[in-house]
mmCIF file of the C-alpha atoms, coordinates in Angstrom:
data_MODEL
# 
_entry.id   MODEL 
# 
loop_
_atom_site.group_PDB 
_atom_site.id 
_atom_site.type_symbol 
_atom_site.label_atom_id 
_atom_site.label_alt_id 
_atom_site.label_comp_id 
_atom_site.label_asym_id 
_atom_site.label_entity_id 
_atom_site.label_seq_id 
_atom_site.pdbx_PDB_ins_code 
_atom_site.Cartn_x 
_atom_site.Cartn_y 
_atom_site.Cartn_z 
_atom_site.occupancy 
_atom_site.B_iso_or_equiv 
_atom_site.pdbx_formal_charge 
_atom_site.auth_seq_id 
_atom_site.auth_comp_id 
_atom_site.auth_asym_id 
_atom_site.auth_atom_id 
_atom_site.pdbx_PDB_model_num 
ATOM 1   C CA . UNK A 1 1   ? 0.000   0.000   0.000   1.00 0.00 ? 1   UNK A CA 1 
ATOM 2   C CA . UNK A 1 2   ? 1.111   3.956   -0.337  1.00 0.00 ? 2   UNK A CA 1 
ATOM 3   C CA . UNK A 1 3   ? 0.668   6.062   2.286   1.00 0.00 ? 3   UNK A CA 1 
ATOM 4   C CA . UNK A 1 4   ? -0.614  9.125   1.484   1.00 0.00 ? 4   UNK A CA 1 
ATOM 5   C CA . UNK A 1 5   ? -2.745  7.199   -1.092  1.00 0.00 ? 5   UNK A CA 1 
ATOM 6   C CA . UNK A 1 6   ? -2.709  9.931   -3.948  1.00 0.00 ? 6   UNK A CA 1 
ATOM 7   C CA . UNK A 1 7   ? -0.230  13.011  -4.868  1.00 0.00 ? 7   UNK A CA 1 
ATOM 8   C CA . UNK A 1 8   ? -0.628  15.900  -6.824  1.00 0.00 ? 8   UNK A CA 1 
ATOM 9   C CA . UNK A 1 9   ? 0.518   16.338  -9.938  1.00 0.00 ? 9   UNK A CA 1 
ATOM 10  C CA . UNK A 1 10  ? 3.130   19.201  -10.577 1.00 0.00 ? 10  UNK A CA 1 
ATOM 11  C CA . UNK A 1 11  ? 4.344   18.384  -7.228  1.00 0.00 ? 11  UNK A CA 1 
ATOM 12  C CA . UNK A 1 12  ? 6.969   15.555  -5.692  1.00 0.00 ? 12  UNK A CA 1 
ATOM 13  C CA . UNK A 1 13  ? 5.521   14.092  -2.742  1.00 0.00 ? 13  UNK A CA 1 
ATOM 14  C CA . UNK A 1 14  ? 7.338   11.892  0.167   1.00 0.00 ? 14  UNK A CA 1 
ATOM 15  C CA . UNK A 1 15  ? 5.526   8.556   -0.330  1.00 0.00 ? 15  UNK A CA 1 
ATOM 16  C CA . UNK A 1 16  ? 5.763   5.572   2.159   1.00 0.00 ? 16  UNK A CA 1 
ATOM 17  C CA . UNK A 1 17  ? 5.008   2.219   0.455   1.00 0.00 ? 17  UNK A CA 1 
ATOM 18  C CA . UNK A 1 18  ? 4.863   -0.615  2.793   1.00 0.00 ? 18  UNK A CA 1 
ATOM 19  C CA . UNK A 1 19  ? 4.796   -4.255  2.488   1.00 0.00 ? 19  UNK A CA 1 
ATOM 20  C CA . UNK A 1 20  ? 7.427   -7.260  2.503   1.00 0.00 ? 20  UNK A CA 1 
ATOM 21  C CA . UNK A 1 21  ? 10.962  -8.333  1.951   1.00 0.00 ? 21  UNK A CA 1 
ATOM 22  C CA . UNK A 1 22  ? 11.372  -4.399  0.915   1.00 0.00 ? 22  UNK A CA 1 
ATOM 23  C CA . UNK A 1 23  ? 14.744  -3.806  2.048   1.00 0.00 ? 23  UNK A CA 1 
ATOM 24  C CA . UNK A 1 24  ? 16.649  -5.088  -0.895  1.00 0.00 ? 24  UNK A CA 1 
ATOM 25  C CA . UNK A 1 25  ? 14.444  -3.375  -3.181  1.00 0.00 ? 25  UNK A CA 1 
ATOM 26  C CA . UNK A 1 26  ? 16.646  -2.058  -6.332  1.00 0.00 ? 26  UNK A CA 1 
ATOM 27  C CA . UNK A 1 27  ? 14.364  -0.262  -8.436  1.00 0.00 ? 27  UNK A CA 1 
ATOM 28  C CA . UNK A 1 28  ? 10.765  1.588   -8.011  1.00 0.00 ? 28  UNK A CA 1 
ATOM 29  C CA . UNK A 1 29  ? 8.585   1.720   -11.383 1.00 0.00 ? 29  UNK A CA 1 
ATOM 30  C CA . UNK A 1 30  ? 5.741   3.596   -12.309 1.00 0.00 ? 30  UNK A CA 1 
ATOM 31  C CA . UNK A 1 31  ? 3.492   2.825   -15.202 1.00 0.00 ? 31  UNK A CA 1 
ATOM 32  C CA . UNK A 1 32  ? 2.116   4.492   -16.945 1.00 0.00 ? 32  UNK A CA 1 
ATOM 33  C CA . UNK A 1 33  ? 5.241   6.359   -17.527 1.00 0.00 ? 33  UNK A CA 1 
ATOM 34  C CA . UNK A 1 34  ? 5.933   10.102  -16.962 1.00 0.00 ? 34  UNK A CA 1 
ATOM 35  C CA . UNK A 1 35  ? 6.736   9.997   -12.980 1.00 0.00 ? 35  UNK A CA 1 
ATOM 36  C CA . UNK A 1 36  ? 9.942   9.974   -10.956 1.00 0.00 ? 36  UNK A CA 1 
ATOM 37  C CA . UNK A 1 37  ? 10.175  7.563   -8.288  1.00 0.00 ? 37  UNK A CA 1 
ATOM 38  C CA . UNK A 1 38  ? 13.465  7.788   -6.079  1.00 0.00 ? 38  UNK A CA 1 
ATOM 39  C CA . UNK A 1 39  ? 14.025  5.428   -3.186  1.00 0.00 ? 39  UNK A CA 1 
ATOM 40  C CA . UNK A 1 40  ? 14.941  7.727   -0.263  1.00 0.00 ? 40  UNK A CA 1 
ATOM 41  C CA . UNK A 1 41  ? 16.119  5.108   2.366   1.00 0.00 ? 41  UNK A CA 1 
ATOM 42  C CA . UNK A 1 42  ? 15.026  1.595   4.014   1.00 0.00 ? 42  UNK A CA 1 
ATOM 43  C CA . UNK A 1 43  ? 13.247  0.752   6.662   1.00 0.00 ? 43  UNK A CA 1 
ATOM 44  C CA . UNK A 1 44  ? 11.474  -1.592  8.983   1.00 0.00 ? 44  UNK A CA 1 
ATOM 45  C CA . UNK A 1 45  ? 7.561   -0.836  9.110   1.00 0.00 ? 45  UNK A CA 1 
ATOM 46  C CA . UNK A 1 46  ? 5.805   -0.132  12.568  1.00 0.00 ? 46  UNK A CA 1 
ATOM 47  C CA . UNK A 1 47  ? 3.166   -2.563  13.425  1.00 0.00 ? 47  UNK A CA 1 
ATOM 48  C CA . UNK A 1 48  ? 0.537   -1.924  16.322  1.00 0.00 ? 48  UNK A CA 1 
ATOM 49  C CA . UNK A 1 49  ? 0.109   -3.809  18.697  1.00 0.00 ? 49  UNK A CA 1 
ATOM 50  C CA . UNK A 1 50  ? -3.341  -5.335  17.753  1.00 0.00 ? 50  UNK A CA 1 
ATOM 51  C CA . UNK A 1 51  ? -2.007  -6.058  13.975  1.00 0.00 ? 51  UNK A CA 1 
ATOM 52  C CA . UNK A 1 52  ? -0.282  -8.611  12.582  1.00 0.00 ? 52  UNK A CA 1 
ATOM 53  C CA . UNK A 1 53  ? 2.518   -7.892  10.205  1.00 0.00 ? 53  UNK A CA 1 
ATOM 54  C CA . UNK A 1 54  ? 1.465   -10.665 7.745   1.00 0.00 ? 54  UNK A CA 1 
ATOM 55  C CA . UNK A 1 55  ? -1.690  -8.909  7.068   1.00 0.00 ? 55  UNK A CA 1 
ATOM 56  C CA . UNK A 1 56  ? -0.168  -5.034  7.239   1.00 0.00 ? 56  UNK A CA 1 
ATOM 57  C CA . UNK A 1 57  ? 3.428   -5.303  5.950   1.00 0.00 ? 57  UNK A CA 1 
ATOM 58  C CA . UNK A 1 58  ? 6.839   -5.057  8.026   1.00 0.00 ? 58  UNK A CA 1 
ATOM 59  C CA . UNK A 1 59  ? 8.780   -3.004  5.566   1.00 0.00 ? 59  UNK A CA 1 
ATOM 60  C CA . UNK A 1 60  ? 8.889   -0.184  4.102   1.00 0.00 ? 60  UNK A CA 1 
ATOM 61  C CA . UNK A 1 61  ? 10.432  1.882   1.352   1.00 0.00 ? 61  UNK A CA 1 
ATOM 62  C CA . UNK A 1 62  ? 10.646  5.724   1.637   1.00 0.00 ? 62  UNK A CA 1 
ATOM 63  C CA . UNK A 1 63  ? 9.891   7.219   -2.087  1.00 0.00 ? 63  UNK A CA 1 
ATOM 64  C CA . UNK A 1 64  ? 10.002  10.599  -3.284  1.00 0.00 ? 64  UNK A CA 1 
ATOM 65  C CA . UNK A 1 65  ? 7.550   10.916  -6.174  1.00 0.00 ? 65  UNK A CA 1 
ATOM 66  C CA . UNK A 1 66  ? 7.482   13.142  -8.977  1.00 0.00 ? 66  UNK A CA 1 
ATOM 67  C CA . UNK A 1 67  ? 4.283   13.854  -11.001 1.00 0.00 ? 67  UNK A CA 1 
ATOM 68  C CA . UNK A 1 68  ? 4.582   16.142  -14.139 1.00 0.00 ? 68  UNK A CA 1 
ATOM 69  C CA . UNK A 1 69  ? 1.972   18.771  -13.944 1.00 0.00 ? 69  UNK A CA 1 
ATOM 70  C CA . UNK A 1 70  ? 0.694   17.779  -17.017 1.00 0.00 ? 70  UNK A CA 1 
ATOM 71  C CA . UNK A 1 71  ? 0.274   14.206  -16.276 1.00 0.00 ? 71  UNK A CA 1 
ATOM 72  C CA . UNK A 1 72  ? -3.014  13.098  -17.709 1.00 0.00 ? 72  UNK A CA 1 
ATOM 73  C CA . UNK A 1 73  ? -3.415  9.830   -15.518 1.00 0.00 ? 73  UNK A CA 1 
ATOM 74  C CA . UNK A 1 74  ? -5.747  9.161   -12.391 1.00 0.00 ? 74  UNK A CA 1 
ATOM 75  C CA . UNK A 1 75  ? -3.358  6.544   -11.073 1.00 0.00 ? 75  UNK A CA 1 
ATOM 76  C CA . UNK A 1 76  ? 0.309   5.370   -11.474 1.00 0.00 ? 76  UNK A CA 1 
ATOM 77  C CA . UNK A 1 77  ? 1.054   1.490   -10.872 1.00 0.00 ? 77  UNK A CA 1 
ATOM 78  C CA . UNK A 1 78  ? 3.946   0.922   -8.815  1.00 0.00 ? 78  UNK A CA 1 
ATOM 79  C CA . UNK A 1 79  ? 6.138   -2.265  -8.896  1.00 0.00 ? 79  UNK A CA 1 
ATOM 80  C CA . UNK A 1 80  ? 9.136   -3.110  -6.560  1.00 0.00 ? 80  UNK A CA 1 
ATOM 81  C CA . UNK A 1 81  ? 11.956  -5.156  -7.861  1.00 0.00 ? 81  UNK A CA 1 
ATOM 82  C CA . UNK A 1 82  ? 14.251  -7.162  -5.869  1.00 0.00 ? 82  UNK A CA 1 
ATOM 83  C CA . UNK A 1 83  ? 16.608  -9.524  -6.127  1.00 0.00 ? 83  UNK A CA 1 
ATOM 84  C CA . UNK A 1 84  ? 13.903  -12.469 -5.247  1.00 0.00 ? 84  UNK A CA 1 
ATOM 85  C CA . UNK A 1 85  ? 11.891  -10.853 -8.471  1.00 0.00 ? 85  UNK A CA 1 
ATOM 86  C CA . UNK A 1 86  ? 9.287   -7.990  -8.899  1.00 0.00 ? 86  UNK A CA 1 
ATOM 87  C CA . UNK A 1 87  ? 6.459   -7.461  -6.841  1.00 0.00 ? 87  UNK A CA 1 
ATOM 88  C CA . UNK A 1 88  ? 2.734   -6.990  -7.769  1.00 0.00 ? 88  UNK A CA 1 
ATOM 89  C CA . UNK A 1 89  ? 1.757   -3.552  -8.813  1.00 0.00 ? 89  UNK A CA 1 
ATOM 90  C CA . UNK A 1 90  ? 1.019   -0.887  -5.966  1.00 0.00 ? 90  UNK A CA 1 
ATOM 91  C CA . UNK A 1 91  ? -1.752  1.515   -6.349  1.00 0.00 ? 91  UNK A CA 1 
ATOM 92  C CA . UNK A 1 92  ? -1.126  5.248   -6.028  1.00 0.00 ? 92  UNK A CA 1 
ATOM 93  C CA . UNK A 1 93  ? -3.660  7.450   -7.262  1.00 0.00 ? 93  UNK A CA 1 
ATOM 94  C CA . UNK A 1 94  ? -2.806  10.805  -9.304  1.00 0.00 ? 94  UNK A CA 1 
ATOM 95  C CA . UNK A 1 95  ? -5.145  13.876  -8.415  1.00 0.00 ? 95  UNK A CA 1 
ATOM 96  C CA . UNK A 1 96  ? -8.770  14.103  -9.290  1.00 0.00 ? 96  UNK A CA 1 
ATOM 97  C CA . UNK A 1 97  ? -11.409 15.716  -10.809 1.00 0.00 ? 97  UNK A CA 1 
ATOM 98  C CA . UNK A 1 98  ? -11.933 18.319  -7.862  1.00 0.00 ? 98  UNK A CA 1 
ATOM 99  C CA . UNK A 1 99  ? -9.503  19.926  -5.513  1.00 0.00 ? 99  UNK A CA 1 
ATOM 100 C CA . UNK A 1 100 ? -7.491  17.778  -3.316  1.00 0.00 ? 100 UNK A CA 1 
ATOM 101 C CA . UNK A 1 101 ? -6.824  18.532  0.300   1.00 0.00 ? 101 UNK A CA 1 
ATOM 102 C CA . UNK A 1 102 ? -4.472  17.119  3.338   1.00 0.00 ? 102 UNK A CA 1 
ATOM 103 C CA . UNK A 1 103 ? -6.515  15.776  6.868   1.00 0.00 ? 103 UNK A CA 1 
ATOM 104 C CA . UNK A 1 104 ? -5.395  18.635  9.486   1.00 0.00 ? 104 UNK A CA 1 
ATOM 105 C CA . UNK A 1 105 ? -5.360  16.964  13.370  1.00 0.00 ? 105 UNK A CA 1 
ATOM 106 C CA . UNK A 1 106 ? -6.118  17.156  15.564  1.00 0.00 ? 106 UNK A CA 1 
ATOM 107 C CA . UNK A 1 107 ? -10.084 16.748  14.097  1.00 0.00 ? 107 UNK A CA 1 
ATOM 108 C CA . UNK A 1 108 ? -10.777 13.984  16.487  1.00 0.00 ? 108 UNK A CA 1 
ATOM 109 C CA . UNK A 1 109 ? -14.107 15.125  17.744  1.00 0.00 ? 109 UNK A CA 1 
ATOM 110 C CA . UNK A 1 110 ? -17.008 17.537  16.660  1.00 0.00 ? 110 UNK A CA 1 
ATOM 111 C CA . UNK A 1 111 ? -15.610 20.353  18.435  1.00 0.00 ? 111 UNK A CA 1 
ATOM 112 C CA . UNK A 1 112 ? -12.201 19.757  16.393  1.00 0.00 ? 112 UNK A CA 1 
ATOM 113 C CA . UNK A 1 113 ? -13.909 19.080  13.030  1.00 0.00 ? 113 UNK A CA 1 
ATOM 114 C CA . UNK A 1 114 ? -11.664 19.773  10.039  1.00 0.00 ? 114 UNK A CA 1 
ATOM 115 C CA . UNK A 1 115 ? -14.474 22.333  7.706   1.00 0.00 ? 115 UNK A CA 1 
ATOM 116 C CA . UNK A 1 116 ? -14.410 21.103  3.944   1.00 0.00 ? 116 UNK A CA 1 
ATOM 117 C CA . UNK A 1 117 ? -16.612 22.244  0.944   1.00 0.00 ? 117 UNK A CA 1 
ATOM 118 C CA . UNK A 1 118 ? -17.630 20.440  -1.800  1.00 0.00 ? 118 UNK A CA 1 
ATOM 119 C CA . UNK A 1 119 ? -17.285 19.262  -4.621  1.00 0.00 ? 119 UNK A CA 1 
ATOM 120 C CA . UNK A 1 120 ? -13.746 17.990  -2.515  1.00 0.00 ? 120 UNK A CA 1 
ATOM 121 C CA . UNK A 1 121 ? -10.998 14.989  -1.867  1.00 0.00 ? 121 UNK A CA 1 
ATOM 122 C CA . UNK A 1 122 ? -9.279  14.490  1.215   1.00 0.00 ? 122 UNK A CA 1 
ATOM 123 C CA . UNK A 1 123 ? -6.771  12.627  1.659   1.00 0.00 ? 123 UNK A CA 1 
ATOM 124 C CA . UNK A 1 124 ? -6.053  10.964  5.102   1.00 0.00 ? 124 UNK A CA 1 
ATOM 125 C CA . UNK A 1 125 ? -5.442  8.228   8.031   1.00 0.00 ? 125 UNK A CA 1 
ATOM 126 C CA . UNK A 1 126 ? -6.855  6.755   11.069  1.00 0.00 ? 126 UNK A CA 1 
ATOM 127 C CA . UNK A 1 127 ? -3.927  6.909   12.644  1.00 0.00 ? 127 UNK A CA 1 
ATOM 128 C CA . UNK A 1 128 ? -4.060  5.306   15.896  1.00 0.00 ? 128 UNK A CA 1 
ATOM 129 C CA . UNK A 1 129 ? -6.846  2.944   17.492  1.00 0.00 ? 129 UNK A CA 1 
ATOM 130 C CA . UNK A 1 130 ? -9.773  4.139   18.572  1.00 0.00 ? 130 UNK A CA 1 
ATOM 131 C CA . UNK A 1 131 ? -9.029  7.396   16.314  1.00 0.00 ? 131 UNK A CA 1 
ATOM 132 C CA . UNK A 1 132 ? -11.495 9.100   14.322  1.00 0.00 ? 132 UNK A CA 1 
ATOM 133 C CA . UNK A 1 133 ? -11.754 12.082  11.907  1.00 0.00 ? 133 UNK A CA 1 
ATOM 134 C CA . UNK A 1 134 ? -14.461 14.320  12.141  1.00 0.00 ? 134 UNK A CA 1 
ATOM 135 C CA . UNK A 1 135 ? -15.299 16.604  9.037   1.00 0.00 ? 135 UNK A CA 1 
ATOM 136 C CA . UNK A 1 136 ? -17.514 19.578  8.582   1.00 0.00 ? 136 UNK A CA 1 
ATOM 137 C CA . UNK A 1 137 ? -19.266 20.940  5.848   1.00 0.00 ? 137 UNK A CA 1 
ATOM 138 C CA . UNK A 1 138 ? -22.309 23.435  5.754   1.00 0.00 ? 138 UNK A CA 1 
ATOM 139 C CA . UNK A 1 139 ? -25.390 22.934  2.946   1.00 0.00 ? 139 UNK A CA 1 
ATOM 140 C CA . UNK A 1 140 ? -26.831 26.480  1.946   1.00 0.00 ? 140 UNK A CA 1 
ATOM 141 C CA . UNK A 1 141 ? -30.689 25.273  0.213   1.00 0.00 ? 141 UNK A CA 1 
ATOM 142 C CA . UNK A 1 142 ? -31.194 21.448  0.383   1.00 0.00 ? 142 UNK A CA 1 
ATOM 143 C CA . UNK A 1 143 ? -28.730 19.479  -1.164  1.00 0.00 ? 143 UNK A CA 1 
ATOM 144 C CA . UNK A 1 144 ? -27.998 15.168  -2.707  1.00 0.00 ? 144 UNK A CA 1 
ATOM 145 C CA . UNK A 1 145 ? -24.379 14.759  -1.578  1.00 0.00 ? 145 UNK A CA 1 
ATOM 146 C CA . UNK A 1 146 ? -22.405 11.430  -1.866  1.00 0.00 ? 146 UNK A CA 1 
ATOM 147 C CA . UNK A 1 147 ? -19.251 10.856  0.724   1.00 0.00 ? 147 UNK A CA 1 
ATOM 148 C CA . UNK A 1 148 ? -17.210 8.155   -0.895  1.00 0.00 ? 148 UNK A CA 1 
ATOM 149 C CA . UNK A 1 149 ? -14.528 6.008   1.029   1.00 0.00 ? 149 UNK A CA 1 
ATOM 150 C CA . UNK A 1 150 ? -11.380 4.735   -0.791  1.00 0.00 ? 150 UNK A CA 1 
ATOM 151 C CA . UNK A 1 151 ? -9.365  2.725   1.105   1.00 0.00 ? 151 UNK A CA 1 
ATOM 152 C CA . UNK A 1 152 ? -9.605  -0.891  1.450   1.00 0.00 ? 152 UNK A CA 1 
ATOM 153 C CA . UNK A 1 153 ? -9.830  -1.315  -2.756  1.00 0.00 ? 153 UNK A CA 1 
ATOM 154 C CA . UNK A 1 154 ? -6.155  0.683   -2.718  1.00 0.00 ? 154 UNK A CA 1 
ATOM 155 C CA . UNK A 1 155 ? -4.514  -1.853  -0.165  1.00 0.00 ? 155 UNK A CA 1 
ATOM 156 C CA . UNK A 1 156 ? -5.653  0.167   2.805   1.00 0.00 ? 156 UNK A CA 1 
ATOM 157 C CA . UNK A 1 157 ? -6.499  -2.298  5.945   1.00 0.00 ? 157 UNK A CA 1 
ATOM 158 C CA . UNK A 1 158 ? -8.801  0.291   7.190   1.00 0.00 ? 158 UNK A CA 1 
ATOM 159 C CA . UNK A 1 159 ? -12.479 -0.838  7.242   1.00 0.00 ? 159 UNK A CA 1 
ATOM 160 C CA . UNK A 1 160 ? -14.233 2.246   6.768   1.00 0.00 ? 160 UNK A CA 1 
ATOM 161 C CA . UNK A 1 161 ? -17.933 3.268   9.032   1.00 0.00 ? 161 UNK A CA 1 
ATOM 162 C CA . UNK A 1 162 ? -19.089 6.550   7.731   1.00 0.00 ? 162 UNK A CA 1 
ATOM 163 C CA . UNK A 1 163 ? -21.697 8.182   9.681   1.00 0.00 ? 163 UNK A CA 1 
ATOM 164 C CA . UNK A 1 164 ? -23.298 11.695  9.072   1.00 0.00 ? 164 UNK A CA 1 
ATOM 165 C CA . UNK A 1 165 ? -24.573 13.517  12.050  1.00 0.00 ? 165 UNK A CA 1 
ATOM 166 C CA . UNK A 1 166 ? -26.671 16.675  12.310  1.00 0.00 ? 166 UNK A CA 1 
ATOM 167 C CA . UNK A 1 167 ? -26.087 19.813  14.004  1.00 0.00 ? 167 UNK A CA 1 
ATOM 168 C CA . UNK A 1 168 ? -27.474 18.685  16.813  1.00 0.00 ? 168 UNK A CA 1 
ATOM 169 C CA . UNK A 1 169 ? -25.800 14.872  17.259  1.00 0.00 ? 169 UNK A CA 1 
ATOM 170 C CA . UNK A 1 170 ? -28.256 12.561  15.273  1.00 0.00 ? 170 UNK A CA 1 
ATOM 171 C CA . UNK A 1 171 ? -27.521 10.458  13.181  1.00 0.00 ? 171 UNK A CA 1 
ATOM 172 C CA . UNK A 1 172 ? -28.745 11.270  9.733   1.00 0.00 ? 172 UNK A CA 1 
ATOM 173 C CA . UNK A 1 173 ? -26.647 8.504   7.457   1.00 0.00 ? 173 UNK A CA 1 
ATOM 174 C CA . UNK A 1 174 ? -24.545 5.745   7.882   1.00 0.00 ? 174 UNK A CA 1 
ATOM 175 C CA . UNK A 1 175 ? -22.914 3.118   6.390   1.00 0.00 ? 175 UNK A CA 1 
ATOM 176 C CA . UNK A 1 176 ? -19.959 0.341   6.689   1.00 0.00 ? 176 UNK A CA 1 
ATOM 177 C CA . UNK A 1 177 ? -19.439 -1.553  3.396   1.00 0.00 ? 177 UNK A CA 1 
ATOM 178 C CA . UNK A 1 178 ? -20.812 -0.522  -0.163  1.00 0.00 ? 178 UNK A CA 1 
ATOM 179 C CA . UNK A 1 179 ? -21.800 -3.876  -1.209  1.00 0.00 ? 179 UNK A CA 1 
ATOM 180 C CA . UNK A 1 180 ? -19.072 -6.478  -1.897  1.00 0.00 ? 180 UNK A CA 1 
ATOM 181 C CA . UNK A 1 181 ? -16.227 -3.714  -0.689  1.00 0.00 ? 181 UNK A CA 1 
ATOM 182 C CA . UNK A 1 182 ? -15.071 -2.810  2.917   1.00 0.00 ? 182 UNK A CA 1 
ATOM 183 C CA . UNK A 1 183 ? -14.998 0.870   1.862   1.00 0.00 ? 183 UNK A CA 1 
ATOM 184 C CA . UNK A 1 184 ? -18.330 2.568   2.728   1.00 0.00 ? 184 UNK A CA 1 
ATOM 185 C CA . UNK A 1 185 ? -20.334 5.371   0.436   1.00 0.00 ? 185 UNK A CA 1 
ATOM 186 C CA . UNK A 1 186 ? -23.385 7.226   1.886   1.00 0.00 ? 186 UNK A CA 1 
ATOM 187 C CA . UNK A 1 187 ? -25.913 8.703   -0.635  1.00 0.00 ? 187 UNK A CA 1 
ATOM 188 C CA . UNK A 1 188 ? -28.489 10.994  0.823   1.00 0.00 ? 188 UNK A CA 1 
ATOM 189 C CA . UNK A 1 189 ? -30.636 14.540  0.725   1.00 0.00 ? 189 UNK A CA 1 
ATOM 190 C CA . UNK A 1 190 ? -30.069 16.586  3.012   1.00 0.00 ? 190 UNK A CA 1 
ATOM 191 C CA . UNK A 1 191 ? -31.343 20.037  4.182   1.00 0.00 ? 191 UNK A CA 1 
ATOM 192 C CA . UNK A 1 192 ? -29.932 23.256  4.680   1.00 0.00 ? 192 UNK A CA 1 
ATOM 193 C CA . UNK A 1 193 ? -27.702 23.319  7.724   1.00 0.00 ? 193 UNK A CA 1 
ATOM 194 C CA . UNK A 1 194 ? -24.175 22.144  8.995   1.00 0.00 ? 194 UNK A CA 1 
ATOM 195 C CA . UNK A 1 195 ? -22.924 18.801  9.335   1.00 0.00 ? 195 UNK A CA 1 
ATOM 196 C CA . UNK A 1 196 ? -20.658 16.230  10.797  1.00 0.00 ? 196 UNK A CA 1 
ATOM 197 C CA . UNK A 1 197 ? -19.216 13.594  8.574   1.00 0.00 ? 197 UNK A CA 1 
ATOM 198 C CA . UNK A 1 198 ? -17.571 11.365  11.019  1.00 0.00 ? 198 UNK A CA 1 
ATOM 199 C CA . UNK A 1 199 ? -14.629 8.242   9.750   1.00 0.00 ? 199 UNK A CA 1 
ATOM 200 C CA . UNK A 1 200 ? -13.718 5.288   11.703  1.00 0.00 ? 200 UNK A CA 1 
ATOM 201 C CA . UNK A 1 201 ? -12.217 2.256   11.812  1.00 0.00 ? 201 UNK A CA 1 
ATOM 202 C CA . UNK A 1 202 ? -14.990 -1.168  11.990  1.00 0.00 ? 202 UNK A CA 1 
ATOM 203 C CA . UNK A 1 203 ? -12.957 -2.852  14.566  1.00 0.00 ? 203 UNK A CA 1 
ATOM 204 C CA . UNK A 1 204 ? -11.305 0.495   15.984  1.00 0.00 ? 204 UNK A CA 1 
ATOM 205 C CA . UNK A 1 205 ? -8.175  -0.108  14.509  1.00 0.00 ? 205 UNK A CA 1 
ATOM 206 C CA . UNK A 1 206 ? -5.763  2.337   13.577  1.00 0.00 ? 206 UNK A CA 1 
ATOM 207 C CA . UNK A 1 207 ? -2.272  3.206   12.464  1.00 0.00 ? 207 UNK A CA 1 
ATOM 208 C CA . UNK A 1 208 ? -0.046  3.684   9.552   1.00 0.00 ? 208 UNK A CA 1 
ATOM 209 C CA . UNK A 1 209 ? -1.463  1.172   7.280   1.00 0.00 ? 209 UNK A CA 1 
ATOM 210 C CA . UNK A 1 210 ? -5.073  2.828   7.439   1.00 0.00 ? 210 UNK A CA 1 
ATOM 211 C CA . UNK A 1 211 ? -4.741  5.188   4.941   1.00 0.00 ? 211 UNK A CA 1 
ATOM 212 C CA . UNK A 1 212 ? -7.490  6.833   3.236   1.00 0.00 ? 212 UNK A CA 1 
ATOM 213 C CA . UNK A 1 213 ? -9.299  9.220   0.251   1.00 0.00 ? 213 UNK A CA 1 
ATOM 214 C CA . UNK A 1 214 ? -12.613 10.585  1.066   1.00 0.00 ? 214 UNK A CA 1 
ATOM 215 C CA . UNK A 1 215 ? -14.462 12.348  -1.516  1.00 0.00 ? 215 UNK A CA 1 
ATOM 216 C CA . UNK A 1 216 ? -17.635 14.880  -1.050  1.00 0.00 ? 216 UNK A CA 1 
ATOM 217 C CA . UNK A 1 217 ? -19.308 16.204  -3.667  1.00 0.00 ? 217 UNK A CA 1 
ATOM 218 C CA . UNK A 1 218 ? -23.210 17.127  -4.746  1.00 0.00 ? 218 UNK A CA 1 
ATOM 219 C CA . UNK A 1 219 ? -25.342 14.592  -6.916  1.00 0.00 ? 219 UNK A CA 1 
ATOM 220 C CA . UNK A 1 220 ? -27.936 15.350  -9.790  1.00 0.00 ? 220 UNK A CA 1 
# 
């Protein structure tokens, strides 16, 4: 997996892609081509204590990835070789369609809520266990928004709950897994007024390898 999960093109971006029997690794490739991957150092991986490293990864490489502005990709595949062979391809997602913004913490808690607008990415993690991230975003006339999850589907082990709250603490929307996927998408109309769009782990798990892209933006 690559933590964050997505950089910007036009930019290089410190990149942390975890996994196993890293630290031999020789060579980083991206396809499609047009990026610059450099291997900045080594390293072992930090695994919490309620994880096991066969299911999170207990290496890591430290990359420094560079994305031409004009890059006209939504996602660069990234393969590790070493000398044991070359690894399967790592997803790390290029931009969007709308503006893409960095989780600020703390935003642990409605009081702390990190504002957004819409139509908007964020990119972020669940950090530790029990963490969550609160976001807030204010509707002007009655709005159809849809709050997407990407995370699990990108190598994430973070098994998304998405719950939208009201003003006033209720619960308004919710939802763990879209279908066959651990990543969670809520659809719904809601009125004027401000609201809390609250992401946590499932199983309260957090940590480095709980990465994360949520997305916000009005429907039809």
């Amino acid at each position: 997996m690559c933590v964050p999960p997505d950089v910007i093109p036009g930019t290089a971006t410190k990149v942390i892609l975890r996994g196993w029997s890293l630290k031999d690794a020789r060579l980083v490739a991206a396809s499609p081509d047009g990026a610059t991957i450099e291997i900045l150092s080594h390293g072992a991986a930090p695994v919490p204590g309620r994880q096991k490293a066969e299911e999170i990864g207990d290496e890591q490489l430290e990359l420094q990835v560079t994305v031409p502005e004009d890059f006209d990709h939504r996602q660069l595949q990234l393969t590790v070789t070493t000398p044991a062979g070359t690894s399967q391809p790592h997803r790390l997602l290029t931009g969007g369609d709308v503006s893409v913004v960095s989780e600020v913490e703390p935003n642990d808690g409605f009081r702390q809520a990190q504002a957004v607008s819409f139509p908007q990415i964020i990119s972020g993690t669940i950090h530790a266990d029990g963490n969550v991230d609160v976001y807030t975003v204010k509707l002007d006339q009655e709005t159809r928004i849809r709050i997407r999850i990407e995370a699990a589907h990108l190598g994430s082990n973070l098994d998304s709950l998405l719950t939208v709250y009201s003003a006033s603490g209720n619960i308004v929307a919710s939802n763990d897994d879209d279908g066959d996927l651990r990543d969670s998408l809520v659809e719904t109309t809601l009125p004027t007024g401000s609201y809390h769009i609250v992401l946590q782990d499932a199983h309260d798990r957090g940590g480095p390898a709980h990465p994360y892209r949520l997305t916000i933006r009005q429907q039809p």
